[in-house]
N, C-alpha and C positions, 0 to 999 in steps of 0.2 A: 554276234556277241552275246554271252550272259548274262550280262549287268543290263537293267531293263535302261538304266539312266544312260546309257552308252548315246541311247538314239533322241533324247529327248535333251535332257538337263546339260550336258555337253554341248550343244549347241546355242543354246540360250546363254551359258556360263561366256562360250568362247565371242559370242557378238555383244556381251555386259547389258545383256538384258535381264540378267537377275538381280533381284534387290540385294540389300546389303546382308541380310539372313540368312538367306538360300545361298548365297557365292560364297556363305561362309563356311558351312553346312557340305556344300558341295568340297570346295577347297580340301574339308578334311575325311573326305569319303575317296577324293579323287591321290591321296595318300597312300592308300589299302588295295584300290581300285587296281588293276593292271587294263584291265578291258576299256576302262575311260581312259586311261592313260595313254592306250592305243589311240585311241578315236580321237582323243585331243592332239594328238600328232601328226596324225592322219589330214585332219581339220587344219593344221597351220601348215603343212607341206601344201596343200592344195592352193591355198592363198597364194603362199609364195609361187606357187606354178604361172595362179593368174597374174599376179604381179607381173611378173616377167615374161609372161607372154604379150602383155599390153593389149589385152583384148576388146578393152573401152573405149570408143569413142564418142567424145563431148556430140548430144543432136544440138543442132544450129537453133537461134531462137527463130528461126524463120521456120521449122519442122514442126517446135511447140506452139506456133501459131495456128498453122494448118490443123492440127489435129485439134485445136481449142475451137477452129471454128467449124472444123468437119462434127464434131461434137454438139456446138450450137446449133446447127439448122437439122443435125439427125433430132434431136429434142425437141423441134420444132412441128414435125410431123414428116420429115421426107424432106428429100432434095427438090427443088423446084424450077421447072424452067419454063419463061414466060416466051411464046411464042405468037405475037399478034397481041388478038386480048384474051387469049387463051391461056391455060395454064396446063402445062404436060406435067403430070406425077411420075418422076423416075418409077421404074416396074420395083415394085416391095422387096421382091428379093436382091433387086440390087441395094437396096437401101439397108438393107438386112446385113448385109456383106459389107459395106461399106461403115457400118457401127460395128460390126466386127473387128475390121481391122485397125479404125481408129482405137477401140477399147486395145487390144491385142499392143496398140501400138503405145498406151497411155502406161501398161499393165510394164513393157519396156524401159519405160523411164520412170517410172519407179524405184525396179528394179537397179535400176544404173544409179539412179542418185542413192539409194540404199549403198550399191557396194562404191561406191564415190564419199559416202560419207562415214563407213566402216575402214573406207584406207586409210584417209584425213584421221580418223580416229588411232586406230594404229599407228601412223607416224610421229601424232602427238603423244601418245605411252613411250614410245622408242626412243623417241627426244629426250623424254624425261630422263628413261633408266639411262640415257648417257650422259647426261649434266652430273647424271650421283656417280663417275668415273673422278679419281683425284685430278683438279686440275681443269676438270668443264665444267664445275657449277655456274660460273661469271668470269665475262670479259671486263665488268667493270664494277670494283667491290667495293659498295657504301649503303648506309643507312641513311643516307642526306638525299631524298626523291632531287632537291635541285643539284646535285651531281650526277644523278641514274640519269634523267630526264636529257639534259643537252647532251650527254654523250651519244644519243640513238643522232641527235642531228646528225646530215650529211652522210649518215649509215644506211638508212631506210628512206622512201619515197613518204613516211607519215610518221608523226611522234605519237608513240604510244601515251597515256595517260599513264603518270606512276603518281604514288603518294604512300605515304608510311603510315603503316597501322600499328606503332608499338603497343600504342595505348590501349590497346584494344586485341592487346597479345598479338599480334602478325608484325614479325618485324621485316623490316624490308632488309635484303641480305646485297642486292646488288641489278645485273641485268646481261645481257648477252645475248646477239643474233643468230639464230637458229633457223632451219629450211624447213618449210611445210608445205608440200603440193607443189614443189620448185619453185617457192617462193619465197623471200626472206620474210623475217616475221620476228616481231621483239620477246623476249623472256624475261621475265620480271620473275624473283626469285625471293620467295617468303621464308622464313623459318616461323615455325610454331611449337613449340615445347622440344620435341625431339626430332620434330621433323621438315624438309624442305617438302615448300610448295613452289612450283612451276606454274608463271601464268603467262599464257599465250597470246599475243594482240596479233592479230590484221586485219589492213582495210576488206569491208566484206566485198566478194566479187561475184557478177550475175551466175555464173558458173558452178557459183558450190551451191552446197544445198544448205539453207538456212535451217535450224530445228535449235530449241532448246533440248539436251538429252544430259543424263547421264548415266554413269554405270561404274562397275569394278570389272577390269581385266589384269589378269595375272599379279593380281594382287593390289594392283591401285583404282583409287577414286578417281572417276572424273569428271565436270560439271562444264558442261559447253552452253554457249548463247551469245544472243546477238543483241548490242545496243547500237541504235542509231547506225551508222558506216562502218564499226566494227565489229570485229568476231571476238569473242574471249572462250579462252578453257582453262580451269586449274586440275591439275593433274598432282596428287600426293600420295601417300601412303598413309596420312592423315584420315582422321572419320569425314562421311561425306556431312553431319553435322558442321565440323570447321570450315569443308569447302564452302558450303553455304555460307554458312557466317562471313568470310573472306569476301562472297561474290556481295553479300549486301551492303558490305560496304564500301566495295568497286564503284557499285551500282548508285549510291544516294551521294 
């Protein structure tokens, strides 16, 4: 390709690893652009390939064990085996090979909780742009948190926390059960000036990957993190300023 940003800023742009500036900046170069234009197509057909090929499988926490503590004793100085009152030193090169493969193996799950927590991400943008379809913003439409709040009862295995931030310009619009990683999940639904916030609750589970992040993809904010047993993310088209604002006073 041409465009030097083809191989570089396309990539960062499409995992919402650019700041709010650069995604902006790119956004209107990838307008003009036909070669990113390619490459960002390119880039999202590939996903969808992996998608659907289901090529991930979750390693057991009994794998994560083994490699934390083939880890600890390669740190230790070599493997060790006491024979008598003697003490045999596995041969170096095996111990060589053997931090190899746990590294190799660490270098793995990484990677898989990276693209485990780029999907989760992408599902919850996906979600979003379809609540702003006529007709899916909310299942259940009030301003009153004690009408949002008992309606999740008997829907969900946990009651999300809600609470109305008018005063504080977020008003609360309503809420609705939405699917995240084949798992129900509550939506709680802000309006702010012009615009709908989407805020995502589930209980956290060992499985996913915890991180505070956020980013802009395809045009929206998103601000993910973990209090206490659950996960939250607000997802808008809102500045990532208001998502802040919103999360701190989820948060206090």
């Amino acid at each position: 390709m041409n465009c030097e940003l083809a191989q570089t800023t396309v990539h960062g742009y499409f995992d919402g690893e650019l700041d709010a500036v650069r995604s902006a900046e790119f956004e209107r170069h990838l307008e003009v652009c036909a070669d990113c234009q390619a490459e960002l197509e390119q880039i999202e057909r590939l996903r969808k390939q992996i998608r659907e090929s289901d090529l991930f499988v979750q390693a057991s926490p009994r794998l994560r064990d083994q490699i934390s503590q083939q880890i600890a004793e390669d740190s230790n100085g070599g493997l060790l085996k006491r024979v008598g009152t003697r003490r045999l030193f596995v041969i170096p090169a095996l111990g060589a090979l053997a931090t190899a493969a746990a590294a190799i193996a660490i270098v793995f799950l990484l990677f898989q909780s990276h693209g485990q927590s780029a999907r989760i991400s992408a599902e919850l943008i996906d979600a979003h742009v379809r609540s702003l379809q006529p007709g899916h913003l909310t299942d259940v439409q009030s301003t009153d948190q004690h009408t949002v709040k008992p309606w999740f009862d008997g829907k969900l295995d946990f009651i999300p926390p809600v609470s109305d931030f008018s005063q504080q310009g977020f008003t609360l619009v309503g809420g609705r059960l939405d699917i995240i990683n084949g798992h129900n999940v509550a939506a709680l639904v802000y309006s702010r000036r012009q615009h709908f916030i989407n805020l995502f609750v589930w209980p956290y589970r060992e499985q996913e990957t915890n991180f505070t992040a956020s980013g802009l993809h395809q045009g929206y904010n998103w601000l993910r993190w973990q209090s206490a047993d659950m996960q939250f993310c607000l997802i808008s088209d809102a500045s990532p300023a208001d998502l802040h604002e919103l999360k701190d006073l989820i948060t206090h």
